[in-house]
FIMARDREN-323520 format. One record per residue (C-alpha): residue number from 1; residue in three letters; x, y, z. Coordinates in nm, 4 decimals, padded with zeros to 6 digits. Layout:
REM FIMARDREN-323520
+------+------+----------+----------+----------+
: resi : resn :       c1 :       c2 :       c3 :
+------+------+----------+----------+----------+
:  NUM :  ala :        X :        Y :        Z :
...
+------+------+----------+----------+----------+
***
This chain:
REM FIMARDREN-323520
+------+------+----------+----------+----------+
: resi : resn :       c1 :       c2 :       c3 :
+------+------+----------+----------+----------+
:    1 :  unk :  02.0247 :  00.2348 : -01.7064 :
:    2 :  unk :  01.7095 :  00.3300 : -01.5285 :
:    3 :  unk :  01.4409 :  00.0536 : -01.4417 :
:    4 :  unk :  01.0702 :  00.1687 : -01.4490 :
:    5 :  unk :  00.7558 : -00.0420 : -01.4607 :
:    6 :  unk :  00.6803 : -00.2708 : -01.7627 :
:    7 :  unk :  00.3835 : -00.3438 : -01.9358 :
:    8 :  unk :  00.0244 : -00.3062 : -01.8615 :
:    9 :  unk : -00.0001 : -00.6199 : -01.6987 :
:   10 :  unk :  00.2950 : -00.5789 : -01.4677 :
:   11 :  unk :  00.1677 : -00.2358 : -01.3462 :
:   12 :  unk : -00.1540 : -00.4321 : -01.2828 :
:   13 :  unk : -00.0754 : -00.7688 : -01.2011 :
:   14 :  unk :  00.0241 : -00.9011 : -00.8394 :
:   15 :  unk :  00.3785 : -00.9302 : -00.9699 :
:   16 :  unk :  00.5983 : -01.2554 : -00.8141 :
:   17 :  unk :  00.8640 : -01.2372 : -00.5512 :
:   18 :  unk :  01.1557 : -00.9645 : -00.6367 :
:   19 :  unk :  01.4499 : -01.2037 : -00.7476 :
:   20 :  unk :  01.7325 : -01.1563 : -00.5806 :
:   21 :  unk :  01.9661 : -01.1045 : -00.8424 :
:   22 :  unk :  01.7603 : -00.7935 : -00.9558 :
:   23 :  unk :  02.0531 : -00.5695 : -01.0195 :
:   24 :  unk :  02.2397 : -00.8515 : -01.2093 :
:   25 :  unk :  01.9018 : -00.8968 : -01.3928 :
:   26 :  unk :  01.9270 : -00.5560 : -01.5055 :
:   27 :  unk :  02.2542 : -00.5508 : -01.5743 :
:   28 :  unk :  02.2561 : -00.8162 : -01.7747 :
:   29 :  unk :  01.9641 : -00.6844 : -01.9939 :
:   30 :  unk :  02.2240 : -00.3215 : -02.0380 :
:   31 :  unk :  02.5040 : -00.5570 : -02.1923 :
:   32 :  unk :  02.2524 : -00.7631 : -02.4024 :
:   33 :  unk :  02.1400 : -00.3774 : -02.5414 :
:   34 :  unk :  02.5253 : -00.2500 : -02.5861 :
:   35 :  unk :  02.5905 : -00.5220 : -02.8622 :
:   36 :  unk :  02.3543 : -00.4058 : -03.0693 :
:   37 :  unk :  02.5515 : -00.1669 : -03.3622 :
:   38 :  unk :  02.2243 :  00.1447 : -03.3186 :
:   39 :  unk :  02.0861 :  00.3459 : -03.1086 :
:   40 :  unk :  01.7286 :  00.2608 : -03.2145 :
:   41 :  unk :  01.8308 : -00.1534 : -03.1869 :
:   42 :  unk :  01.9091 : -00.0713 : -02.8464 :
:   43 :  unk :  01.6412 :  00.1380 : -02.7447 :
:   44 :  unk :  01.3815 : -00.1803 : -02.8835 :
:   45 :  unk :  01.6034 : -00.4208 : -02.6706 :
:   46 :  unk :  01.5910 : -00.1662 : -02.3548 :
:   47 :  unk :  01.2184 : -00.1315 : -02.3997 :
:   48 :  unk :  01.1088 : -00.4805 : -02.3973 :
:   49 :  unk :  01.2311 : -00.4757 : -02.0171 :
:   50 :  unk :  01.0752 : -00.1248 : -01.9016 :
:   51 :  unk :  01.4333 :  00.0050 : -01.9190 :
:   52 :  unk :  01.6158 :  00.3659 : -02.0307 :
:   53 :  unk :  01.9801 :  00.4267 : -02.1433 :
:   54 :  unk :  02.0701 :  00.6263 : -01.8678 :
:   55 :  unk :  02.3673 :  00.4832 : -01.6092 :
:   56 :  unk :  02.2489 :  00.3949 : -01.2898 :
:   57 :  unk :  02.4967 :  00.4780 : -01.0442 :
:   58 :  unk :  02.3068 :  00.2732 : -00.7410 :
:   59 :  unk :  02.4432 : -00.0154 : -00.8937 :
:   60 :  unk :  02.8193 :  00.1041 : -00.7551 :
:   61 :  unk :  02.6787 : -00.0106 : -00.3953 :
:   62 :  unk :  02.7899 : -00.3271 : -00.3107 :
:   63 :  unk :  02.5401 : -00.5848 : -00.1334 :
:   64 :  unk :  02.2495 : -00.3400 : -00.2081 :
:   65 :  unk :  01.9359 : -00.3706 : -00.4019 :
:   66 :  unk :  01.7744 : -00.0468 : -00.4195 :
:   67 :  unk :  01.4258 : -00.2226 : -00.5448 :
:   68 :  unk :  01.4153 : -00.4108 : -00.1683 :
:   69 :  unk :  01.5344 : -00.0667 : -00.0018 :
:   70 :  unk :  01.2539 :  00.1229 : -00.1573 :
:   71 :  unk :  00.9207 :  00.1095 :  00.1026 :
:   72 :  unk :  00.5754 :  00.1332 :  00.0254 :
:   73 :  unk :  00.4770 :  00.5322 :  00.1029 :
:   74 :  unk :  00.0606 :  00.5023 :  00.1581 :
:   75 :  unk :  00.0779 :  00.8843 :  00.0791 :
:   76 :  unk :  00.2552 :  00.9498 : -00.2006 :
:   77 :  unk :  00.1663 :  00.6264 : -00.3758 :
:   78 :  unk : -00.2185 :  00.6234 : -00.2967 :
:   79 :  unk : -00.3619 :  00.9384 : -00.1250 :
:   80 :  unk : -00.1599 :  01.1996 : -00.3311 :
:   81 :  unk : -00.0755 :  00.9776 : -00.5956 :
:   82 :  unk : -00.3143 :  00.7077 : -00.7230 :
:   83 :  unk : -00.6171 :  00.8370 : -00.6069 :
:   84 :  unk : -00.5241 :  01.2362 : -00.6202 :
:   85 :  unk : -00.3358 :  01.2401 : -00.9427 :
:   86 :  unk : -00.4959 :  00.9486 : -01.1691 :
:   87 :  unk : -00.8773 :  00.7856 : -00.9743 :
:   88 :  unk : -00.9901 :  01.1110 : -00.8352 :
:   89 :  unk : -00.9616 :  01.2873 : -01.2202 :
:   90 :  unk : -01.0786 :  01.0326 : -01.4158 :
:   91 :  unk : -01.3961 :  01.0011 : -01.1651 :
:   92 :  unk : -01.4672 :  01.4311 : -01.2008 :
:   93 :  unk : -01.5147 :  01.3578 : -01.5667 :
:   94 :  unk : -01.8169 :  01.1116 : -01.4894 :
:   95 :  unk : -01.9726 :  01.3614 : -01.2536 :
:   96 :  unk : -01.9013 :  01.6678 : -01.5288 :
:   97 :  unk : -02.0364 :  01.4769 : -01.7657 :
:   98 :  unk : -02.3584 :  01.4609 : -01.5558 :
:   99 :  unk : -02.4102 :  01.8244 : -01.5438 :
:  100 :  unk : -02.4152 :  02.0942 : -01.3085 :
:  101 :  unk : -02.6855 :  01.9673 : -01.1160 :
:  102 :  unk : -02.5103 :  01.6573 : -01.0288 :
:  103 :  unk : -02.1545 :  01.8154 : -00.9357 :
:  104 :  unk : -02.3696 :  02.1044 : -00.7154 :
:  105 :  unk : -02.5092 :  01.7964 : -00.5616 :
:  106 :  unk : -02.1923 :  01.6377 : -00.4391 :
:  107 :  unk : -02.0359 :  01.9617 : -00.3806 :
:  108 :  unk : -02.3561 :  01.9952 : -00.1250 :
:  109 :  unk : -02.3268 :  01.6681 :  00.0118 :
:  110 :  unk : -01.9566 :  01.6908 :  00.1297 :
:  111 :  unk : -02.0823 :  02.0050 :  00.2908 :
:  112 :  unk : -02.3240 :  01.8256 :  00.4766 :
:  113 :  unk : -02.1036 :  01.4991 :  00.6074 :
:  114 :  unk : -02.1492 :  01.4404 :  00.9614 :
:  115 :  unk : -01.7771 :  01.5126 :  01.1274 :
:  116 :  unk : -01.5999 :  01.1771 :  01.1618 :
:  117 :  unk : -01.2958 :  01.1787 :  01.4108 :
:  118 :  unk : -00.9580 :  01.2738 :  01.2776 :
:  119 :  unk : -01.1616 :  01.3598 :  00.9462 :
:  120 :  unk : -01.0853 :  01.6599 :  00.7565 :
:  121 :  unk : -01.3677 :  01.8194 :  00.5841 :
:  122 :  unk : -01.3573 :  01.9755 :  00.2468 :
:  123 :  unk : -01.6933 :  02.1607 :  00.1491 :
:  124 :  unk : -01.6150 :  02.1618 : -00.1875 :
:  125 :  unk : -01.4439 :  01.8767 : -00.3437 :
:  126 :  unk : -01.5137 :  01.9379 : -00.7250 :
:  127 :  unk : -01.2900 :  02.1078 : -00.9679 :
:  128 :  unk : -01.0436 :  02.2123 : -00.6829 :
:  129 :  unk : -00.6702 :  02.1612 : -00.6621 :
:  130 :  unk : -00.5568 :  02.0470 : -00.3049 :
:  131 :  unk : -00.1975 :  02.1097 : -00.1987 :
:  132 :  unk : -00.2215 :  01.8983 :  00.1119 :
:  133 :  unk : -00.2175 :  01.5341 :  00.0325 :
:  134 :  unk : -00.4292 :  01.4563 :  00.3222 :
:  135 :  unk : -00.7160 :  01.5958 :  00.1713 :
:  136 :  unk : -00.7378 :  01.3513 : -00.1185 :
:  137 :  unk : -00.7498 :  01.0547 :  00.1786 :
:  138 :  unk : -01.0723 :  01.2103 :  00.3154 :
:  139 :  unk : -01.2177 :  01.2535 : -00.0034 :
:  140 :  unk : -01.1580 :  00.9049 : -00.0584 :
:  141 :  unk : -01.3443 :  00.8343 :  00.2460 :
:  142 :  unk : -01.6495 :  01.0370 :  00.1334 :
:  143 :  unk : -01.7035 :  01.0067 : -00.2229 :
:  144 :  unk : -01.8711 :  00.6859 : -00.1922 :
:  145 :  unk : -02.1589 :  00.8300 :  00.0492 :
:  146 :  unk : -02.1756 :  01.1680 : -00.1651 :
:  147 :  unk : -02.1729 :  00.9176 : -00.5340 :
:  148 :  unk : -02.2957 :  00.5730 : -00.4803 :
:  149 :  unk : -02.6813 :  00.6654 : -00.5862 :
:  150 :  unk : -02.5709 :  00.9717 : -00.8561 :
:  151 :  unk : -02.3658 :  00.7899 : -01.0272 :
:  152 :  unk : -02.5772 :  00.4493 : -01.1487 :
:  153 :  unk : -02.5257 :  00.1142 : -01.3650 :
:  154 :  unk : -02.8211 :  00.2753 : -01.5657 :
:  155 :  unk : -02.6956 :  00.6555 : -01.6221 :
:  156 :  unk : -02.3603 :  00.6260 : -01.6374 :
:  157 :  unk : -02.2243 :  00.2756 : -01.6980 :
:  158 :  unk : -01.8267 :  00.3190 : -01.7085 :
:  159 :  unk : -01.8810 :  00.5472 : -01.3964 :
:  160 :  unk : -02.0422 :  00.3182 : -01.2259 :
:  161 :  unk : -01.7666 :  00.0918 : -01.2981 :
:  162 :  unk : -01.5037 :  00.3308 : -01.2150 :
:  163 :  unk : -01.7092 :  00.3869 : -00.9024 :
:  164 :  unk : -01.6513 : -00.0151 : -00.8104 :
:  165 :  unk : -01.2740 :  00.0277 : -00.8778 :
:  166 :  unk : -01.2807 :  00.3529 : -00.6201 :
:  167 :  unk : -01.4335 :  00.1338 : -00.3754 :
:  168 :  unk : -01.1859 : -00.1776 : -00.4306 :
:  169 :  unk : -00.9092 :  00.1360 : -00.4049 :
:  170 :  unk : -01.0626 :  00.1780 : -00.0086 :
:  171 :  unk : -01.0386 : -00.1504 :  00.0780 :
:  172 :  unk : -00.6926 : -00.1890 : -00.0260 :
:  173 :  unk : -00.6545 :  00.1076 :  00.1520 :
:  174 :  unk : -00.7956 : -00.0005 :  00.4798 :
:  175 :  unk : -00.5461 : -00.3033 :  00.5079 :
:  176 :  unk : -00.2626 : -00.0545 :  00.3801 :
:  177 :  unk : -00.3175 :  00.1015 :  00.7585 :
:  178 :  unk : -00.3781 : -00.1004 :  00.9496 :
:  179 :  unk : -00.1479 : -00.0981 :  01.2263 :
:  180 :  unk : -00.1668 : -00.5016 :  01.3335 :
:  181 :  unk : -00.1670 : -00.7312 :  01.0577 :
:  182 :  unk : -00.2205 : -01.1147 :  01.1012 :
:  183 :  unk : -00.1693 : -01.4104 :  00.7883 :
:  184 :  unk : -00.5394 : -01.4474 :  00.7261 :
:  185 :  unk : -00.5179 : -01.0893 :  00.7087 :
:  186 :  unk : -00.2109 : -00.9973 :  00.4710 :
:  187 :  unk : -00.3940 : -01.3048 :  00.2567 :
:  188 :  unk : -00.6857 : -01.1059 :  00.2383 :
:  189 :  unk : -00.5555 : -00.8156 :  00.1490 :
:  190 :  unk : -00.3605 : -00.9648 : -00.1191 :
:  191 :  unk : -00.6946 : -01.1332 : -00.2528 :
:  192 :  unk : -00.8514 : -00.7669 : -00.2549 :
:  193 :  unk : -00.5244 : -00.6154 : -00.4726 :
:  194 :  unk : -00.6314 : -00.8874 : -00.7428 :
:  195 :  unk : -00.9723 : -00.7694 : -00.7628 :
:  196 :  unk : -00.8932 : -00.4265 : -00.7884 :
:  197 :  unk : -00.6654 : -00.5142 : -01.0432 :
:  198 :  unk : -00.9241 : -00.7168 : -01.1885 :
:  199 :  unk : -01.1700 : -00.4065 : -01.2140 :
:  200 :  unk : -00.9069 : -00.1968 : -01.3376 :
:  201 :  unk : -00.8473 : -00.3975 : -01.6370 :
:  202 :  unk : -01.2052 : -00.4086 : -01.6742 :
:  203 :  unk : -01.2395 : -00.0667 : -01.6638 :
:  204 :  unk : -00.9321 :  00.0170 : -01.9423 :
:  205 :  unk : -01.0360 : -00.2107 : -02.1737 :
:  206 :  unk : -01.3622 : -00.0733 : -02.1932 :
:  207 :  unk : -01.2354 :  00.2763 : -02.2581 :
:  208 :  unk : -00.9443 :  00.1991 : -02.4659 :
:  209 :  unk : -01.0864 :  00.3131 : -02.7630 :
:  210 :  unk : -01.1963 :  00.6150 : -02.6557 :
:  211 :  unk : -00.9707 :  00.7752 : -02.3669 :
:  212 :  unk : -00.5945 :  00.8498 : -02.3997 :
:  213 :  unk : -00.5509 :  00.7882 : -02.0916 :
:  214 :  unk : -00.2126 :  00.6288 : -01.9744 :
:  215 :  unk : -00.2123 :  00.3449 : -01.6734 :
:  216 :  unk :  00.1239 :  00.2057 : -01.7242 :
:  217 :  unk :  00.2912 :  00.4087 : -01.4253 :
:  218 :  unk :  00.5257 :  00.3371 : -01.1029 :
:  219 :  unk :  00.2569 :  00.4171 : -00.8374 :
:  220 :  unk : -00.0008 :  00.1877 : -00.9611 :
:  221 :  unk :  00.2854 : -00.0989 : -01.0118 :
:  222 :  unk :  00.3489 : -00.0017 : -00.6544 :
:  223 :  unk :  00.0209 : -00.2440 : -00.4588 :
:  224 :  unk :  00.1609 : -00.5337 : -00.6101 :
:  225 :  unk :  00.4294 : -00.5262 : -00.3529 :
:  226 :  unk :  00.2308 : -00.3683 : -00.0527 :
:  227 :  unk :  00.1816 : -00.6754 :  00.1327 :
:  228 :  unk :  00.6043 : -00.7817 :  00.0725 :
:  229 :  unk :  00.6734 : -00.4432 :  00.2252 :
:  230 :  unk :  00.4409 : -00.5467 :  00.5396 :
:  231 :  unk :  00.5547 : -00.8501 :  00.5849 :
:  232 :  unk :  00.9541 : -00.7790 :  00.5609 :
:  233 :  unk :  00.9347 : -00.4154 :  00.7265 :
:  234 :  unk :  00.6151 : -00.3937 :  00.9370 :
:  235 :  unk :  00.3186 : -00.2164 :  00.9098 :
:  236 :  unk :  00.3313 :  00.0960 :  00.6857 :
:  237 :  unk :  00.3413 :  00.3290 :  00.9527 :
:  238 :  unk :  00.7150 :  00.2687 :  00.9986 :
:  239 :  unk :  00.7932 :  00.3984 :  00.6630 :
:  240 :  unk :  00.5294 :  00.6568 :  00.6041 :
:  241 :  unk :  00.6233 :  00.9897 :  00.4988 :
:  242 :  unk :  00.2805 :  01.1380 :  00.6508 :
:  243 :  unk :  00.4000 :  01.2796 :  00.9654 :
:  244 :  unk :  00.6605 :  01.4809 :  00.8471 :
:  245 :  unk :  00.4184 :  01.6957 :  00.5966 :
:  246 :  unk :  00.3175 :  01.8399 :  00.9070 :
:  247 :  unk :  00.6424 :  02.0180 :  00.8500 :
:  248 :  unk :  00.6011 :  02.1916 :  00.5689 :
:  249 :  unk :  00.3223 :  02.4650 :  00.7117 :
:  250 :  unk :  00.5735 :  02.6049 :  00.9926 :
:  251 :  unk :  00.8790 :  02.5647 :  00.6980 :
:  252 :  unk :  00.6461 :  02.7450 :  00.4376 :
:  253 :  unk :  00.5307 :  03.0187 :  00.7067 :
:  254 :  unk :  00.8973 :  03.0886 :  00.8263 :
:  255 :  unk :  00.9633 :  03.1033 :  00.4424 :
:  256 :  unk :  00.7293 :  03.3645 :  00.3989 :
:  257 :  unk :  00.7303 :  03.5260 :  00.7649 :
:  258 :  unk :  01.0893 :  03.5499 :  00.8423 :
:  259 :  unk :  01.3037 :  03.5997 :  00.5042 :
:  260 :  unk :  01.4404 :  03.8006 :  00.2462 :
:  261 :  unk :  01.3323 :  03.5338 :  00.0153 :
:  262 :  unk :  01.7640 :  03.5497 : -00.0295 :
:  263 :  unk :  01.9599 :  03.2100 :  00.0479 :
:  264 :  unk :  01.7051 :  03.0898 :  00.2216 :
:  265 :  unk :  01.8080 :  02.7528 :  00.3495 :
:  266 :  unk :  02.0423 :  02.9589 :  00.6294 :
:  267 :  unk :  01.7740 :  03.1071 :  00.7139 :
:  268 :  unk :  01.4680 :  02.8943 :  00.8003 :
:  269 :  unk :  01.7483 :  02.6501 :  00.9979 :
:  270 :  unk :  01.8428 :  02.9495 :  01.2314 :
:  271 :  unk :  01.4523 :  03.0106 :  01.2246 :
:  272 :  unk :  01.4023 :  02.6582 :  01.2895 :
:  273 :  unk :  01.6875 :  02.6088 :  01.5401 :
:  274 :  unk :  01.5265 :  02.9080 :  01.7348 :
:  275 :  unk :  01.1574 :  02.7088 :  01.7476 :
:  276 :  unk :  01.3522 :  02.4240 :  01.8768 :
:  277 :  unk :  01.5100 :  02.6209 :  02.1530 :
:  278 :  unk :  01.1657 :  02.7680 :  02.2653 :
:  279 :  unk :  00.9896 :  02.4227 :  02.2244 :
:  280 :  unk :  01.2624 :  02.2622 :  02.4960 :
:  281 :  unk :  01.1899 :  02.6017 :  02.7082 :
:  282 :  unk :  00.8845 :  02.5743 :  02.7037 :
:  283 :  unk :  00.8765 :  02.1718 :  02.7793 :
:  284 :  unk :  01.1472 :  02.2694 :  03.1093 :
:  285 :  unk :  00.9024 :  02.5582 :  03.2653 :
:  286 :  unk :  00.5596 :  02.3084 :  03.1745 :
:  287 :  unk :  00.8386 :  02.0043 :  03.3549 :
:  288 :  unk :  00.8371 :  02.2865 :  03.7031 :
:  289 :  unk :  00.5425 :  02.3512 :  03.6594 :
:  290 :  unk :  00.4085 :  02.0219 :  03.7633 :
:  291 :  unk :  00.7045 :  01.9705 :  04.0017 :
:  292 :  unk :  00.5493 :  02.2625 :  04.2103 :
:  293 :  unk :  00.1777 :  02.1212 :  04.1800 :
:  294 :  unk :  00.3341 :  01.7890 :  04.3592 :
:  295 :  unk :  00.5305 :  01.9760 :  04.6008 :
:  296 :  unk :  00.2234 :  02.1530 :  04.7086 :
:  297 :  unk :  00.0093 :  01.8603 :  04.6781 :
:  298 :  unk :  00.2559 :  01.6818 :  04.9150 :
:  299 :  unk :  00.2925 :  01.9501 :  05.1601 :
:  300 :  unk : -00.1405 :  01.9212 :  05.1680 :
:  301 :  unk : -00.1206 :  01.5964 :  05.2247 :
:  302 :  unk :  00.1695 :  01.5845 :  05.5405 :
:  303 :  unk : -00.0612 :  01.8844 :  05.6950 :
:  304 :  unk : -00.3523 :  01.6456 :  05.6575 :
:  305 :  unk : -00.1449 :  01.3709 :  05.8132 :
:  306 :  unk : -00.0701 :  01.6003 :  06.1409 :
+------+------+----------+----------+----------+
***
């Protein structure tokens, strides 16, 4: 058995502390759904928990609870997830909606952002498909400047709304990296999870009857145990994936570069193993380098001395 998120109002809802038992929990719910005599019986039972017939084989390891191991990833659970994959979409079909004018006009404006340190700087944002997952951070950033008087209470009512939730999504976000955290602080940040959750709710009730649009996934269940993560692991920093996707670009170019696009995986470690080799080279000669400038600076300074 496989555990995913449950209802609505667990993917949306600060949920309580993670039991301990968890994988007993589960476990238990599996043997409640095996005495039922068919399949459909047990697939009601399973469903009433969030839960699929399909054997879990983390279970096997002893003294481990895979829902504590798992950390809170800020950018594959918010920047390329929540707001990429699910706020980002549903807020293009506001501005759309508005008509060319108005999606030229944010298009111009995220042309025309002042540079911010550390800020990449898309000059066109609308109806484009970003592969890096940094990008959909910045945007993030920016929408509010390039949206907050386009998209009005008066105009565009749900967008507006939606707008609110984006700007709940930032705050969250700003606590989510910070790299110091203090009580008052993790309290706060807790406080503004509840109000985006709030909004959100807001926001899908008022559209229920005329979107299809599904909210009941892992990533937005994911803020309601940010602040746990923080306070048993550190800040999010120590378990976010960002710095690796730095990566990929040298991976992808030596991919593309340096193979026969045949059994590849030998070949971008030699590739790699060679950039490694050069890197420590190149550290060595830039390491003598500046052992000569001090030997000459020395040897100035005993001539100035005599």
């Amino acid at each position: 058995m496989t555990y995913l998120p449950g209802p609505l109002r667990r993917a949306l809802g600060c949920i309580n502390e993670i039991p301990s038992s968890n994988k007993q929990r589960l476990a238990g719910n599996c043997q409640l759904s095996a005495t039922k005599h068919t399949l459909e019986e047990r697939e009601k039972t399973l469903k009433e928990y969030g839960l699929r017939d399909v054997d879990n084989s983390l279970w096997l390891i002893q003294r481990t609870d895979v829902h504590r191991a798992l950390s809170y990833d800020k950018l594959h659970f918010r920047d390329g997830g929540l707001f990429d994959d699910h706020l980002w979409v549903e807020f293009q079909k506001y501005l759309n909606d508005l008509g060319r004018d108005v999606v030229s006009h944010i298009d111009k404006r995220f042309k025309e952002f002042p540079c911010w340190h550390n800020q990449k700087h898309p000059n066109q944002v609308m109806d484009i498909a970003f592969t890096d997952s940094s990008i959909p951070e910045n945007i993030s950033k920016m929408i509010l400047y390039a949206a907050h008087d386009v998209v009005t209470e008066e105009d565009c009512p749900l967008g507006y709304l939606f707008l609110r939730c984006i700007c709940l999504y930032i705050e969250v976000d700003m606590y989510a990296s910070l790299e110091v955290h203090t009580s008052d602080m993790i309290c706060e940040g807790r406080n503004i999870v509840q109000m985006f959750s709030g909004f959100l709710k807001q926001y899908i009730d008022k559209t229920a009857d005329i979107e299809d649009k599904g909210w009941n996934f892992p990533k937005l269940h994911m803020d309601a145990h940010l602040f746990d993560d923080i306070e048993a692991k550190g800040a999010t920093r120590n378990y976010n994936t960002k710095p690796n996707e730095k990566m990929h670009g040298s991976l992808k170019d030596s991919y593309l570069l340096r193979t026969n696009f045949q059994n590849v995986a030998e070949q971008i470690l030699r590739i790699n193993h060679w950039q490694l080799v050069a890197e420590d080279i190149h550290r060595r000669l830039l390491d003598f380098d500046e052992y000569l400038c001090l030997q000459t600076q020395d040897q100035f300074d005993a001539a100035d001395d005599a």
